[in-house]
C-alpha positions in Angstrom: 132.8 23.7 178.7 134.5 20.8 180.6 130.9 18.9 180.8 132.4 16.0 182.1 130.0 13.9 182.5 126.7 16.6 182.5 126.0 17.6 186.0 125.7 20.8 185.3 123.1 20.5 182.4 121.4 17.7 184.1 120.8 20.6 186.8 120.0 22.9 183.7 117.2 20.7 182.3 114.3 21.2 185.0 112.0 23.9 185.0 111.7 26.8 185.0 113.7 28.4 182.9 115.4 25.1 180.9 116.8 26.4 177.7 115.6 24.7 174.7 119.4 24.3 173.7 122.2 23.4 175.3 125.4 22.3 174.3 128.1 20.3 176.7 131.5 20.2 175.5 134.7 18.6 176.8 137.7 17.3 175.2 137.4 13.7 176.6 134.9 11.4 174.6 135.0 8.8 178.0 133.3 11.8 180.2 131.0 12.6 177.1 130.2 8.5 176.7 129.3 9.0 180.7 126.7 11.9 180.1 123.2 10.3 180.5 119.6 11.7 180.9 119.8 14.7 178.7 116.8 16.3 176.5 117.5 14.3 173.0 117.3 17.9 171.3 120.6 18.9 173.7 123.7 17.9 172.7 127.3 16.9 173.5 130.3 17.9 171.5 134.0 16.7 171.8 136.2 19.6 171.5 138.8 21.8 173.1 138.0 24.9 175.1 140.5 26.9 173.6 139.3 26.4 170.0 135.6 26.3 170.0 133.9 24.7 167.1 131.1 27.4 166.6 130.6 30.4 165.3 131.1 34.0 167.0 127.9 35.1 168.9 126.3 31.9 169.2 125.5 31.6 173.0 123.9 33.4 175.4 125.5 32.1 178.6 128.7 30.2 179.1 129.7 27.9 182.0 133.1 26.5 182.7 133.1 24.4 185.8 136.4 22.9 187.4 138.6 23.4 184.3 140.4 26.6 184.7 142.4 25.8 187.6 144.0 22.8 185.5 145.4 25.1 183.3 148.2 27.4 182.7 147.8 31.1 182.3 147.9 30.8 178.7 145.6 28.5 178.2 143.1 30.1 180.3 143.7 33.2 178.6 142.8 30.9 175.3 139.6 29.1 176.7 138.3 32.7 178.1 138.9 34.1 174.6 137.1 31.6 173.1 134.1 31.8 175.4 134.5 35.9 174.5 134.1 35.0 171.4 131.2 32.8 171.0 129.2 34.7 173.5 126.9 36.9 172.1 127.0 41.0 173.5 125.6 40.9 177.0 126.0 37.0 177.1 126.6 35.3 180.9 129.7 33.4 182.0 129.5 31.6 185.1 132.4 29.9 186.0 133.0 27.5 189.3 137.0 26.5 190.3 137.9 25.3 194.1 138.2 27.7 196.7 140.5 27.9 199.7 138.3 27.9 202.8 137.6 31.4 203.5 138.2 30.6 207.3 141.6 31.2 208.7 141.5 27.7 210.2 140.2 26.4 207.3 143.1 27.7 205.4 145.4 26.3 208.1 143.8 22.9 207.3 144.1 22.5 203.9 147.7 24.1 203.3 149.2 21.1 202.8 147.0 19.7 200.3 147.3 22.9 198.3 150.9 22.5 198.2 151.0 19.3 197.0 148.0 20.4 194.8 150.2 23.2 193.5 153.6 20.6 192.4 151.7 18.6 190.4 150.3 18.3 187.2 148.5 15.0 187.8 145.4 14.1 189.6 145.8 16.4 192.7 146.3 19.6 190.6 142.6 18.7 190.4 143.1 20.3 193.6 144.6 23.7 193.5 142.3 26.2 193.9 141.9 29.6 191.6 140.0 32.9 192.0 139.2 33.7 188.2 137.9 37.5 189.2 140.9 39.3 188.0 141.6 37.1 184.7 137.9 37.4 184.1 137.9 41.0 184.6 140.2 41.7 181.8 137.1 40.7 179.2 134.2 40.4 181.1 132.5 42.6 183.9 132.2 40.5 187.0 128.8 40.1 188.6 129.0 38.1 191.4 130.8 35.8 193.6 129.7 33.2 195.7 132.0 30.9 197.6 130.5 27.2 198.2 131.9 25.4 201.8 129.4 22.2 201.2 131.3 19.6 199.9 134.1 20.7 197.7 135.0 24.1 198.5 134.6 26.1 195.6 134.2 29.6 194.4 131.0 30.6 191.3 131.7 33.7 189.5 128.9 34.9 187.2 130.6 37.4 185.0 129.0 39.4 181.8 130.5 39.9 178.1 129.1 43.6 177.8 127.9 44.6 174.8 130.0 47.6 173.1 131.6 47.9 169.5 131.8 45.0 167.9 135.4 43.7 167.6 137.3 43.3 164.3 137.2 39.7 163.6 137.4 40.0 159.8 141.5 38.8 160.3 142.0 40.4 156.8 145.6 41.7 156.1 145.6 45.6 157.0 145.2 47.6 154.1 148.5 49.8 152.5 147.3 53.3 152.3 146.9 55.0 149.2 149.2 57.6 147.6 
């Protein structure tokens, strides 16, 4: 979710390991049109993250990079639902939003930017940064974290949907019990 313009499958298409399907999804068709030098049997879907166009269980691994942080706690609750839902039982999320530096002086540094970052709701809330761990934990067992200082500091989380019952998605009206 939020391909943008398909870094992160372009980095998913060399061997080893390149899936034989991947999907990229993001709600704006101009970062879609953007998406170049993809396998032809891939494919690039215009949607929202919080109501996924495909059926439960259909993916083994998830990633949502630099999206999360944009949104509200609701609608990360939503998109994180959704990716709980398409996963399959023991399916992967990774998820990458910015980081503050984990250095005190780095902190220092970039306060200011955060603050501003953390007003607004236009291009610099690009810029307020988000650790996903405890949101993630409340579906998925986290992994890992790795923080990223090159470039834009960021934090990855690799999280996993673990398998157990399987939950009640039949959304049929309960049943009145019989006399």
């Amino acid at each position: 979710m939020a391909t943008g313009t398909a870094g992160v499958l372009r980095e998913l298409r060399m061997p080893p390991g390149r899936p034989l399907r991947a999907v990229g999804v993001d709600s704006s068709p101009q970062m879609l049109a953007a998406a170049r030098d993809l396998p032809p049997e891939w494919e690039l879907v215009r949607a929202d993250a919080r109501e996924l166009p495909f059926d439960d269980d259909s993916f083994d691994v998830a990633t949502v990079a630099y999206l999360l942080h944009l949104l509200d706690r609701r609608d990360r609750d939503l998109v994180l639902e959704e990716v709980a839902r398409v996963l399959r039982p023991g399916g992967r999320l990774a998820t990458v939003t910015p980081a503050l530096p984990r250095a005190r002086l780095g902190r220092l540094l970039v306060k200011p930017v955060v603050a501003v970052a953390e007003a607004s709701s236009g291009v610099a809330a690009g810029l307020r940064p988000l650790d996903p761990r405890s949101e993630l934990g409340e579906r998925f067992t986290v992994r890992r974290a790795r923080w990223v200082n090159r470039g834009y500091p960021s934090l990855c989380v690799l999280a996993s949907l673990d398998p157990g019952p399987a939950p009640d998605r039949s959304h049929a009206a309960p049943q009145a019990p019989s006399a």
